[in-house]
C-alpha angles and dihedrals in degrees: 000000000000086000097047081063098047097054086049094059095041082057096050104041089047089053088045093041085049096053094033106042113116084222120102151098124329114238104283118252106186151049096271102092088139088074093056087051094056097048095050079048098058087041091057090044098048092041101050081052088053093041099048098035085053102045090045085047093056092040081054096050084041107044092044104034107129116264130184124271084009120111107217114173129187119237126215113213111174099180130026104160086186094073103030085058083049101053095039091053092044079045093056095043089049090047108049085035080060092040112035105061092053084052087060088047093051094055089048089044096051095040104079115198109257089231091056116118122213146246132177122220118201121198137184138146095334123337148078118227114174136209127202121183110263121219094313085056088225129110119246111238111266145200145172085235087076115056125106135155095289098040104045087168097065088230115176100249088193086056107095093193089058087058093089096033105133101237118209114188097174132076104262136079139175138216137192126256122260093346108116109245119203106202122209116216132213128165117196097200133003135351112311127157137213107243131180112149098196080062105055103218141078144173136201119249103226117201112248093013134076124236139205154215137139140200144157121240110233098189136034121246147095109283119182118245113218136184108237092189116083097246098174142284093323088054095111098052089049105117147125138176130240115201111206099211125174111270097263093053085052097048085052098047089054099046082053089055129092126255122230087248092046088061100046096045090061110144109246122263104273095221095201093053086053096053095054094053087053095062092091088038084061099063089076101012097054123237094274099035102257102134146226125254096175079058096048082245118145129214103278102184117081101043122106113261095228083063089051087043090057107047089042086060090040082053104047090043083046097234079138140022086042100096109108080231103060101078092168094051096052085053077052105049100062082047095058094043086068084071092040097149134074096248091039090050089039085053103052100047095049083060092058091044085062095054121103124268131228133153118259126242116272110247097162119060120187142152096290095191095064095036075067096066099043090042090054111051092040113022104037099071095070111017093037132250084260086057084229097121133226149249098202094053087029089238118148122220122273095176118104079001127119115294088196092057096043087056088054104051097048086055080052092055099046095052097044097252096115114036106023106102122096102244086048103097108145086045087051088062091044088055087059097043095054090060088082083075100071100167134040087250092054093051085049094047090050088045083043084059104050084046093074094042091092 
């Protein structure tokens, strides 16, 4: 009896918890409503089966439970070739009334409209870079053998047709309203997947193929990207946006956009120019770029300039240094707007990339052994096991840099100071990572342990 009931009750929290759950779909943002339609299908289907198998079950339990003074004797009935007919035939209905409509979608997901116009999305460990057709409106040829420093996106320099492709290294992209968009998926390194769930469809990203999807935007707004496929330790900070736009907004924000030759024909840094912007630089952050701690001033030589030129932009555009809190960062901020464009801020930090460098004094001490652990499962991936940084996952060097400074900004981090502003991506990721250090030893063991990568 006491199994009957509970039975019952399985059947009817599950049919509650269904309807009353808080999750569920986003609002839909995209043509693809028939998805939608074949999921709630297989939910009704699936669900009439759990609700009727587990209410016969529990009639069952009920109405032939043993009883006393009542003879009540199992039969065995091998073959019944009634109800096996029956439930094959209810098992094939349920089944092709499951299937057949997602064989209806497929077809619809795999047949791009000939009018739709491309995009490439580029994922690694763990970020999003984009690609749109230039004037000629066809994608230049790609692959991971090219990429270097300068060209993240792997794009084919010996392809004319990829010249005019317009290049985003940066997690955010944008569509047009109501216009089908076929996209165009590359992984550089493992597994990842494209992933908006307003748009209700998604794709893998396969190392050494390229993938597809396509869909059309039905209503304007900034959905999150996400990667669906475990990449690594990074996988959950793996996001972008995409911004639908009307058709004329978007035609604006590409033609605002870089093309691949654009960002191969840069002039190079002018040194010179650069030393002589660092002279006011100098007067906290010493003349070699050693930096002052008395000044609040961190060491300055030694990290990459594409990482200076980062944070001075971020700077300038007050993505940092704009926190109430971060009373450093506010002296920083009218500093960095004296080198407010791209060849100022390129200049100035290929001077500092010419400065000697030496290792800063140890201020913090720890139990290093155990900063390597920690280190090591959380840190590496992205700023190397040599604590030297890297282009390809944007992470600046550590190694031979200030341990007081580092202290500072993962405490930063951790309060929000440092990562929280929209434009701060890489900052954001940064806001999820320092959370592997859970007490203030265990900050001072990891920063132990960088200490002693010279």
């Amino acid at each position: 009896m006491a199994i009957a009931v509970v039975l019952v009750l399985l059947v009817v929290g599950s049919v509650v918890f269904h309807f009353a759950s808080p999750w569920w779909f986003t609002e839909i943002a995209s043509h693809w409503s028939n998805i939608d339609f074949t999921i709630n299908l297989t939910f009704w289907v699936t669900g009439t089966v759990f609700v009727l198998v587990n209410l016969f079950l529990a009639w069952s339990v009920y109405r032939y439970r043993q009883r006393k003074g009542a003879e009540h004797k199992a039969v065995y009935e091998p073959e019944n070739a009634r109800l096996e007919t029956g439930l094959t035939l209810i098992t094939t209905v349920g089944v092709a009334a499951m299937l057949a409509p997602g064989l209806f979608v497929w077809a619809q997901f795999v047949t791009v409209p000939e009018e739709a116009t491309e995009f490439e999305a580029f994922a690694s460990q763990w970020q999003w870079s984009f690609r749109y057709p230039g004037a000629d409106g066809q994608l230049g040829t790609a692959d991971i053998n090219h990429i270097t420093e300068t060209n993240p996106w792997g794009v084919n320099p010996d392809d004319p047709n990829g010249q005019d492709d317009i290049v985003i290294k940066q997690p955010y992209m944008a569509l047009p309203l109501n216009q089908p968009t076929k996209a165009l998926l590359r992984s550089r390194d493992v597994l990842h997947n494209y992933t908006v769930p307003q748009f209700r469809v998604k794709m893998d990203m396969v190392p050494g193929m390229v993938s597809y999807m396509w869909i059309e935007p039905t209503r304007t707004g900034v959905f999150e990207i996400l990667c669906e496929q475990y990449c690594g330790l990074g996988h959950h900070i793996m996001r972008a946006r995409v911004e639908v736009m009307e058709p004329r907004d978007f035609e604006n924000w590409l033609a605002e956009q870089p093309t691949f030759a654009e960002t191969q024909s840069r002039a190079p840094a002018n040194v010179t120019a650069g030393q002589q912007s660092y002279a006011v630089c100098a007067s906290c952050h010493g003349q070699n770029g050693e930096g002052n701690r008395a000044m609040n001033a961190p060491k300055l030589a030694g990290l990459q300039p594409w990482y200076i030129e980062r944070q001075l932009r971020y700077y300038s555009e007050g993505v940092r240094g704009a926190d109430p809190e971060d009373s450093f960062g506010q002296m920083m901020a009218p500093m960095a707007n004296m080198v407010n464009t791209e060849t100022a801020r390129r200049n100035v930090a290929a001077y500092i990339e010419t400065l000697p460098v030496t290792p800063a004094a140890t201020t913090i001490s720890g139990d290093a052994e155990r900063g390597q652990r920690i280190y090591t499962a959380n840190c590496a991936a992205c700023h190397g096991a040599d604590g030297k940084g890297s282009w390809a996952t944007d992470a600046p060097a550590l190694a031979g840099m200030d341990d007081w400074y580092m202290a500072l900004q993962l405490e930063n981090y951790r309060s929000g100071v440092r990562g929280a502003h929209r434009e701060d991506d890489y900052g954001y990721q940064m806001t999820s990572m320092v959370k592997a250090m859970r007490t203030a030893q265990q900050q001072d063991d990891v920063i132990a342990y960088i200490n002693t990568l010279r």
